[in-house]
Wavefront OBJ file of the C-alpha trace (Angstrom):
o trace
v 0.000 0.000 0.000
v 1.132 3.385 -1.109
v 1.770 6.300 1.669
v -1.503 7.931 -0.414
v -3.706 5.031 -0.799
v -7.062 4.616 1.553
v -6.351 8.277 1.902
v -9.544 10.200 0.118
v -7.754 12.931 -0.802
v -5.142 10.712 -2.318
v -7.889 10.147 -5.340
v -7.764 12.435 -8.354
v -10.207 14.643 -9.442
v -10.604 17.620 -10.548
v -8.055 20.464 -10.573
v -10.825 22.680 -8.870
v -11.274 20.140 -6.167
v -7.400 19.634 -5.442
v -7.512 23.844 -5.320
v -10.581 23.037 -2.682
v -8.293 20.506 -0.770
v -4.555 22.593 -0.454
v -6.859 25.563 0.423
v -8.277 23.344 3.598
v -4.799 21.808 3.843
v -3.447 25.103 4.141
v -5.789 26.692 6.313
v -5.376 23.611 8.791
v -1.479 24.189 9.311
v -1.554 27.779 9.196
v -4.172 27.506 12.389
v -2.478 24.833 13.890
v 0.804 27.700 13.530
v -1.281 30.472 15.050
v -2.999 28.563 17.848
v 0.380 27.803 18.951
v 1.052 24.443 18.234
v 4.274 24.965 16.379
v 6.462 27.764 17.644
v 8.928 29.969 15.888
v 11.622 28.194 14.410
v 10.047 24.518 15.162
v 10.868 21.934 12.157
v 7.591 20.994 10.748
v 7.470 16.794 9.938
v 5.658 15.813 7.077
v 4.432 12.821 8.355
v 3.158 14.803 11.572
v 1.473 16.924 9.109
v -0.194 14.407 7.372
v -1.710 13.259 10.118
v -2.932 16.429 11.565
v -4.362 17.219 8.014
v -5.484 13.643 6.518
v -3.698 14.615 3.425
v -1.648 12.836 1.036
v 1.703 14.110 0.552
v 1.157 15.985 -2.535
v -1.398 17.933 -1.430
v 0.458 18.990 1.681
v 3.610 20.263 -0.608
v 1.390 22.142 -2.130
v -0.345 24.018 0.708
v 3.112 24.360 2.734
v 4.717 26.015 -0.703
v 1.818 28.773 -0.335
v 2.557 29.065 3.376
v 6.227 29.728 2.435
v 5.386 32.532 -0.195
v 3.537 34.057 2.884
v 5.811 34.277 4.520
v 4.835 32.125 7.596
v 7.002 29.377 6.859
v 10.398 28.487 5.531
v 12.558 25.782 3.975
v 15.558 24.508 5.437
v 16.562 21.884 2.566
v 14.876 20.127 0.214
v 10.849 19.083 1.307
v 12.003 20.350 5.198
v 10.420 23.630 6.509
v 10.223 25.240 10.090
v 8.139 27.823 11.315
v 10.041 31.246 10.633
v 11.335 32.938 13.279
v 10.784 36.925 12.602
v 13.752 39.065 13.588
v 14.170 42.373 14.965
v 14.679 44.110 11.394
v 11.883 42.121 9.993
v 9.107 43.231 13.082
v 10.512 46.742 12.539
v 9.513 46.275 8.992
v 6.362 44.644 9.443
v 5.390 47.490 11.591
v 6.168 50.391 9.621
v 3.978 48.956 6.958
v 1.429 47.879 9.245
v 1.800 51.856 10.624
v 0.937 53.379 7.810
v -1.907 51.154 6.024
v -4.355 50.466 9.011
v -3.654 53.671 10.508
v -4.694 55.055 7.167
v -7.879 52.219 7.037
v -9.190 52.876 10.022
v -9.245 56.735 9.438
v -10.595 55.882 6.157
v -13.922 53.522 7.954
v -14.554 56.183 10.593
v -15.010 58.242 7.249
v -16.761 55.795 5.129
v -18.132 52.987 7.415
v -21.930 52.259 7.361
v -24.127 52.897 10.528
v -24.745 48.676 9.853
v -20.717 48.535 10.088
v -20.269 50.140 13.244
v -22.476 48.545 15.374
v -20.835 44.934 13.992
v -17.951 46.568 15.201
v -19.328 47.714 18.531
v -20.045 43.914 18.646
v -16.676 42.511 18.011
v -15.599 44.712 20.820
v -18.075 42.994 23.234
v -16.759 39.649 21.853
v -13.362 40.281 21.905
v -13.799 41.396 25.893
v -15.506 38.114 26.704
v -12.813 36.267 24.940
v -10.046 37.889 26.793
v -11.778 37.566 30.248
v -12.129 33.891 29.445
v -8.644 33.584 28.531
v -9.433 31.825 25.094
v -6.920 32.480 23.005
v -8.084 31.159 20.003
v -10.990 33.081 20.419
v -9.014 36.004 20.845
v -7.307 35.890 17.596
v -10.347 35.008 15.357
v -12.165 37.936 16.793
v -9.349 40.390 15.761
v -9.284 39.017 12.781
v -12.751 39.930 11.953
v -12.178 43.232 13.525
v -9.426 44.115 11.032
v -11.620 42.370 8.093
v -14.386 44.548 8.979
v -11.851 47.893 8.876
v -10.066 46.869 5.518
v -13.812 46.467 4.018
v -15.415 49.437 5.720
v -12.530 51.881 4.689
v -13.643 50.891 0.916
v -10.269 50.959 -0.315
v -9.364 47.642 -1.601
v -5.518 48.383 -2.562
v -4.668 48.562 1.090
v -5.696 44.786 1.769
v -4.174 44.169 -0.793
v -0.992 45.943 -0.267
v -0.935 44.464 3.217
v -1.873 40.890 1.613
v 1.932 39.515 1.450
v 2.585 40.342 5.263
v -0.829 39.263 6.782
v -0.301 35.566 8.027
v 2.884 37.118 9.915
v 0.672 39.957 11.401
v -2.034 37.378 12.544
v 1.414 35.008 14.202
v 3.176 37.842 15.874
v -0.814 39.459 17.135
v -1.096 35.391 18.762
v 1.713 35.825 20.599
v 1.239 39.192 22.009
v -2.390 37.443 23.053
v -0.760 34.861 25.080
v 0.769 37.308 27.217
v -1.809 37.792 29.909
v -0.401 41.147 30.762
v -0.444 42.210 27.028
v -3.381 41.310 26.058
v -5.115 43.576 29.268
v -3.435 46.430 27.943
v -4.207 45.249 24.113
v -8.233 45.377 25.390
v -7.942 49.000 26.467
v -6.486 50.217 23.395
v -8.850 48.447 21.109
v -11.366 50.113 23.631
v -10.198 53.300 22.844
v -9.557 53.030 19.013
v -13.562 51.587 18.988
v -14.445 54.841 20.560
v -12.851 56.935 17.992
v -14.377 55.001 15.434
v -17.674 54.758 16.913
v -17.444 58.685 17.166
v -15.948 59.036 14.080
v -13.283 61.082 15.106
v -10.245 60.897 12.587
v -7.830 62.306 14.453
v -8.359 60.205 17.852
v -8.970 56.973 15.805
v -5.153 58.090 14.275
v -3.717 58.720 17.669
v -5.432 55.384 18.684
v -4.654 53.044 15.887
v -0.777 54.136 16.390
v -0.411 53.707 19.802
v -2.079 50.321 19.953
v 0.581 49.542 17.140
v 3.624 50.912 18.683
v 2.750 49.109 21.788
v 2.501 46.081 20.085
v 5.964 46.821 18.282
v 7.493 47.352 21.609
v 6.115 44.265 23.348
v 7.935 42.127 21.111
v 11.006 43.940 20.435
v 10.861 43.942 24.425
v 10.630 40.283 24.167
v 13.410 39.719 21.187
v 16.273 41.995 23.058
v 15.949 39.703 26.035
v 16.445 36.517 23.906
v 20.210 35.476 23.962
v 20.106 34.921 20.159
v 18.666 38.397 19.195
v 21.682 39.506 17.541
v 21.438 37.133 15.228
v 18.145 37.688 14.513
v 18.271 41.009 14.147
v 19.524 40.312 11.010
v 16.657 38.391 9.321
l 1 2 3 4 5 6 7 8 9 10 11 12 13 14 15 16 17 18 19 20 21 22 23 24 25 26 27 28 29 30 31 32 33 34 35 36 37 38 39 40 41 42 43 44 45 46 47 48 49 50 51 52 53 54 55 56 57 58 59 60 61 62 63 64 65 66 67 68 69 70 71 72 73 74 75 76 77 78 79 80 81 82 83 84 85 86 87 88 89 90 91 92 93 94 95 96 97 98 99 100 101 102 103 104 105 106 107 108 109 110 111 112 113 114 115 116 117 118 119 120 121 122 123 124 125 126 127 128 129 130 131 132 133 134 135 136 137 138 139 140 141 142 143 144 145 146 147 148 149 150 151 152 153 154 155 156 157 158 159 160 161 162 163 164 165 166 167 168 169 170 171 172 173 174 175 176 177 178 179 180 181 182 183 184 185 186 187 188 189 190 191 192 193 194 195 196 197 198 199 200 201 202 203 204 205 206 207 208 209 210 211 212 213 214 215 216 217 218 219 220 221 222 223 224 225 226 227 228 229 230 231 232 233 234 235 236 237 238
């Protein structure tokens, strides 16, 4: 018996329905990446993989040669690839970009944003709260994500998603590991608080102020964290 065979996705069909199956192959080890299962830097085994996913080997190449071209993975040799581990140039990167485009979305949805819009976003706020007096993390993270969705669609600008496309699996890693700081994420809640405010009141300026001292905070937090690693010299240069 082949490593494929009994395996459904192992049968051939369609090249719509193997798009279908890398896309949930993908999404699968990308979540199990966020959620914390593999760390920064942690080799990822196929065969683990394959089990974790039920798919065939193929299909997993596939889906962990898109995670690489986002960025969220990379190879060591030939079929091998670890988690990457972001450095100090590359959050200081990530950042500036991140500065500048949903700084500039968020002004852009307390502008532009739909009464509908805002009170989805009052919402997420009351969901993200419960999530972070819980403690679920996982909860956590899919709530921001649908509170950044919701300003990237609200701001009706569709060139800044998509500018902000190639970096956005390492945003959503690096925003999971500020979350699983319990201290963080406190002071994450109050600055969301406040940037929901200005938005809410659709004050440009304040949601400005708001939206870059939630980032720089952020930045900070796990520069803070990188400076205090004994390696972060070396990472630094990544």
């Amino acid at each position: 018996m082949t490593p494929d065979s009994g395996n459904p996705e192992s049968v051939t069909g369609s090249d719509q329905q193997r798009g279908t199956l890398r896309a949930q192959v993908e999404a699968r080890v990308r979540n199990a990446i966020l959620d914390g299962r593999y760390t920064a830097g942690q080799k990822l085994v196929e065969r683990e993989l394959c089990e974790l996913t039920r798919a065939s080997r193929s299909i997993l190449r596939e889906a962990l040669a898109s995670l690489e071209a986002s960025g969220l993975i990379e190879r060591e040799s030939y079929r091998s690839y670890r988690v990457t581990r972001l450095g100090v140039h590359k959050i200081y990167e990530i950042f500036e970009l991140r500065s500048s485009l949903e700084t500039l979305a968020a002004e852009l949805f307390a502008e532009r944003a739909s009464e509908s819009e805002l009170s989805e976003l009052e919402s997420l706020l009351t969901e993200l709260e419960a999530s972070v007096e819980g403690g679920d993390l996982r909860a956590m993270r899919w709530v921001k994500e649908r509170y950044y969705e919701l300003l990237f669609s609200g701001c009706r600008n569709s060139e800044i998603r998509r500018a902000l496309a190639n970096i956005i699996d390492r945003v959503h890693y690096l925003r999971s590991r500020l979350m699983s700081d319990p201290e963080r994420r406190l002071k994450s809640l109050e600055e969301m608080r406040r940037l929901t405010t200005a938005l809410l009141a659709r004050d440009r300026l304040e949601v400005r102020a708001a939206s870059l001292a939630h980032l720089t905070a952020a930045r900070d937090t796990l520069l803070a964290g990188m400076y205090a690693e004994p390696d972060a010299e070396t990472a630094g240069s990544r």
